[in-house]
C-alpha positions as CSV (number, residue, x, y, z in Angstrom):
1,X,-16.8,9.3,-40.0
2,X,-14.6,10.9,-42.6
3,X,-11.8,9.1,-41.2
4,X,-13.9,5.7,-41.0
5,X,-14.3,6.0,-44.6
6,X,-11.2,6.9,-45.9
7,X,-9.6,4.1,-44.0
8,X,-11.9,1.8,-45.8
9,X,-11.2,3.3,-49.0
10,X,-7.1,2.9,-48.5
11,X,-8.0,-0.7,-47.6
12,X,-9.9,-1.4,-50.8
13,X,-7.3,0.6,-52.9
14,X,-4.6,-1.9,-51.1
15,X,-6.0,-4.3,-53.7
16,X,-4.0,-5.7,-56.3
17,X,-7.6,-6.2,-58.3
18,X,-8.5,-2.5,-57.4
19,X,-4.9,-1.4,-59.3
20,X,-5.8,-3.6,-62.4
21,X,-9.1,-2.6,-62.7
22,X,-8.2,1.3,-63.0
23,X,-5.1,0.3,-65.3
24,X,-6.4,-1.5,-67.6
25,X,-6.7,-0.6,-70.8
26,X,-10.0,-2.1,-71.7
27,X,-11.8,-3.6,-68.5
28,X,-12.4,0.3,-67.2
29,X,-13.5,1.2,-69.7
30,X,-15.8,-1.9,-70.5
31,X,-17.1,-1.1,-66.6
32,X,-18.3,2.4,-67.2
33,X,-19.7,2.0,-70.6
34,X,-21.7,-0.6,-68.9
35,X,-22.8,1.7,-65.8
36,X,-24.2,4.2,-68.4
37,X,-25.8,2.2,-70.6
38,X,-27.7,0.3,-67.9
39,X,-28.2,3.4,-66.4
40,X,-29.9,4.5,-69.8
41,X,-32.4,1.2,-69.5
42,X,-33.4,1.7,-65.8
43,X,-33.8,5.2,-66.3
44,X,-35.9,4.9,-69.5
45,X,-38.0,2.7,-68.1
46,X,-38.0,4.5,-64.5
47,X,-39.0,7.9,-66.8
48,X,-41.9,6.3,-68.4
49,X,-43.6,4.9,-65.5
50,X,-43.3,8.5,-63.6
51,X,-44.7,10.3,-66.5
52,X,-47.5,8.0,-66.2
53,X,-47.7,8.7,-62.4
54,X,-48.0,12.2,-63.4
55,X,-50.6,11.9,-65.4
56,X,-48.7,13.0,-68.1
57,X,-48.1,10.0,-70.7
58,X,-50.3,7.2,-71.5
59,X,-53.7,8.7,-69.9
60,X,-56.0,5.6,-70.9
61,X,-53.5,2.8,-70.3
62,X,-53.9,1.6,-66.7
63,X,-50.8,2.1,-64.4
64,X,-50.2,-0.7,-63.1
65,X,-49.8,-2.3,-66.8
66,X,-47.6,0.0,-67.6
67,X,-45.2,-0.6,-64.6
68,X,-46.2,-4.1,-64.3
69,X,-44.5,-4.3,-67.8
70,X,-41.6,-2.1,-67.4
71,X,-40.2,-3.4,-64.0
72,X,-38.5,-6.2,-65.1
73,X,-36.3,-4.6,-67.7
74,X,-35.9,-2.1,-65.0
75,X,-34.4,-3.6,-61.9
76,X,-33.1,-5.7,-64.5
77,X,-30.8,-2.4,-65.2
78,X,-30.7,-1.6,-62.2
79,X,-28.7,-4.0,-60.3
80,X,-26.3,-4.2,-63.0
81,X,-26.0,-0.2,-62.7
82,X,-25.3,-0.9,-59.2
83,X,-22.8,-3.6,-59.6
84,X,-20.9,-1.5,-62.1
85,X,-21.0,1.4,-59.8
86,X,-19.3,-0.4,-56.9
87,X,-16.7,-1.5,-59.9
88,X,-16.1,1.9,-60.4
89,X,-15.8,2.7,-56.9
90,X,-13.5,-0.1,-56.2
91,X,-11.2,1.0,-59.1
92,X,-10.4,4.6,-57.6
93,X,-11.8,4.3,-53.7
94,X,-9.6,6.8,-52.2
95,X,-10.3,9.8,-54.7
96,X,-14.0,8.8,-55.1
97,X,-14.4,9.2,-51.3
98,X,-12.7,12.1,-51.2
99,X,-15.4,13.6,-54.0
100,X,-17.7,16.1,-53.0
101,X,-19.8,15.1,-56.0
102,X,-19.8,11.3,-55.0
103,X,-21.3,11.8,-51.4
104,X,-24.2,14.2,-52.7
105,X,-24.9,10.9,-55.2
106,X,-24.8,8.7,-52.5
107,X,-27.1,10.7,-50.2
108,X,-29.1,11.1,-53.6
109,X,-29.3,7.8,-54.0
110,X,-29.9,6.7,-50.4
111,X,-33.5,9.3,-50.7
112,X,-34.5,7.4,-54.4
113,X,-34.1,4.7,-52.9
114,X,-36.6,5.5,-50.1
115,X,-38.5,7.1,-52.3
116,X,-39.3,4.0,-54.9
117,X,-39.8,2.0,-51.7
118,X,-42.4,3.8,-50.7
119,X,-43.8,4.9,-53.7
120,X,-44.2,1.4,-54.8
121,X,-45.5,0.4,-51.5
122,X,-48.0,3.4,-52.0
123,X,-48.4,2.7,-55.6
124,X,-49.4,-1.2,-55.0
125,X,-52.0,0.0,-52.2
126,X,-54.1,2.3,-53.7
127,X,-53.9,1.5,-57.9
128,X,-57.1,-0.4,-58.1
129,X,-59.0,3.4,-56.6
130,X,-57.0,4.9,-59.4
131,X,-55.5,2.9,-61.9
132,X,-57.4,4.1,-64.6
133,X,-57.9,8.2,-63.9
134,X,-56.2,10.2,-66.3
135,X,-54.8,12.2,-63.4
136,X,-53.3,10.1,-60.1
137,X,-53.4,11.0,-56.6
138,X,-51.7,13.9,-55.7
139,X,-49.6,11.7,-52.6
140,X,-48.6,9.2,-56.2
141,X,-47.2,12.6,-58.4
142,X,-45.0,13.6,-55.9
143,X,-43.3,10.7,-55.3
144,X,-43.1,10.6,-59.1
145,X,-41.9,14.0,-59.2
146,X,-39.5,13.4,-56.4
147,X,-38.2,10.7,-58.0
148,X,-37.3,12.2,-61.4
149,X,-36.0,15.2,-59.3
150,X,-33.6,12.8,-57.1
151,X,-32.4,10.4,-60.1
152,X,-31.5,13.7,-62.1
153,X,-29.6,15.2,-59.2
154,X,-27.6,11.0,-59.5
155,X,-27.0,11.2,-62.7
156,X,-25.6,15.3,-62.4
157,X,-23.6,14.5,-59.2
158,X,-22.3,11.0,-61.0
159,X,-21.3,12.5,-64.2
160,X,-19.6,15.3,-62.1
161,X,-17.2,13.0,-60.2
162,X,-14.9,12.8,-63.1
163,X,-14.1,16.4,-62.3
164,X,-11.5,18.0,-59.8
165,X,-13.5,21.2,-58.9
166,X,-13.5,20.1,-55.4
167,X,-10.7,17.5,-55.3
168,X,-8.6,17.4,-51.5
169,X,-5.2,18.4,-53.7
170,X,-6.3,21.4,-54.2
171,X,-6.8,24.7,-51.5
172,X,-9.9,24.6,-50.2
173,X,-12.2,26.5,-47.4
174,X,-11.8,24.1,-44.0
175,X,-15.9,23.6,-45.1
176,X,-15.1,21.7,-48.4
177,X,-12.2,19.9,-47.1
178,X,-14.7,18.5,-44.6
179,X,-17.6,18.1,-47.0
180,X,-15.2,16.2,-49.1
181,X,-13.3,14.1,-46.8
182,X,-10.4,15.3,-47.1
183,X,-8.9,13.8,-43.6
184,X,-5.6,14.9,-43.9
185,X,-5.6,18.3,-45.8
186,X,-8.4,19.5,-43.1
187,X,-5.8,18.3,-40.5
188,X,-2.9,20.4,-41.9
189,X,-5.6,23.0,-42.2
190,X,-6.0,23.1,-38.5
191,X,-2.6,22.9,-37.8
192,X,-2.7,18.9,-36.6
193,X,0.5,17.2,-37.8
C-alpha cells in the first residue's frame, strides 16, 4: 500500500501545476489561508451545533433550528476546506504522504466523516422525540462528543504536518518508517537495495 501511494504521489508531483503551486509566491499562500479560514466557518458552525447536541448551549432553542440554520454556512465551508486541502496536497504530494501526521488526519477524517453521516442520519430520525429537551439522547451526545473529539484530533494532526518530527530524511525506528511511508528508507533499513 505504502508503495501504491507513494507512486501516486511521484505522479502528481510530476506536475508542472503541482511545482507552481508550491513555488509561488502568493498562490500557496492564498491556498492555505483559505483552508484555515474555511476551516474556522465549518468548524464554528460544526462546534455550535454539537454543544447543542450536548445539551450544553442553547437549552430552549429546538435542535433542529439550530442545525437547520447553521448547515448551510457549514458545508458551505466545508467543501471549500476540502478543495483547498487537496490544493495543498497536490503542492507537496510526495512529503505529505510520507507524513505521519497527514495519515492519522486522514484516518481522522475518514471516522468524522462516518460519524456526521450517521449522526445526522440519527439526528434527522429521532429530533421530533427530542428536539426540544434540554438534555438529548445519550446515542445523540456521543456522536456529538465523538465528533468534537475527531475534528480536534484534524485540526492537531493538520497543523502538525508542517513539522519534520517524523519526516522519512531523518533516522527512524523500521516502525515509523513504515507508519510514515517511507518506501525507500524502510527498504535500505532492511537491507533491500
Amino acid at each position: 500500500m505504502n508503495e501504491l501511494l507513494l507512486a501516486l504521489a511521484r505522479w502528481l508531483d510530476s506536475h508542472s501545476l503541482s511545482t507552481q503551486l508550491h513555488e509561488s509566491f502568493y498562490m500557496y499562500n492564498w491556498v492555505e489561508s483559505t483552508h484555515v479560514l474555511t476551516l474556522m466557518l465549518f468548524l464554528g458552525m460544526l462546534i455550535i451545533i454539537d454543544l447543542r447536541m450536548l445539551g450544553w448551549i442553547f437549552p430552549t432553542v429546538p435542535a433542529s433550528h439550530i442545525a437547520e440554520r447553521l448547515d448551510k454556512p457549514m458545508l458551505i465551508g466545508m467543501a471549500i476546506m476540502f478543495i483547498t486541502g487537496f490544493a495543498l496536497y497536490y503542492a507537496i504530494p510526495e512529503r505529505t504522504t510520507q507524513s505521519i501526521w497527514f495519515r492519522i488526519k486522514v484516518v481522522l477524517l475518514i471516522a468524522a466523516s462516518i460519524n456526521a453521516i450517521l449522526f445526522r442520519a440519527r439526528m434527522r430520525d429521532s429530533s421530533a422525540s427530542w428536539d426540544t429537551d434540554l438534555k438529548p439522547p445519550n446515542n445523540i451526545r456521543f456522536a456529538a462528543a465523538a465528533s468534537l473529539t475527531l475534528w480536534a484530533g484534524v485540526v492537531i494532526t493538520g497543523r502538525t504536518i508542517a513539522y519534520d518530527w517524523f519526516d522519512c530524511h531523518k533516522e527512524l525506528p523500521a516502525f515509523m518508517y513504515w507508519a510514515a511511508g517511507c518506501v525507500d528508507q524502510l527498504a535500505a533499513s532492511r537491507g533491500v537495495e
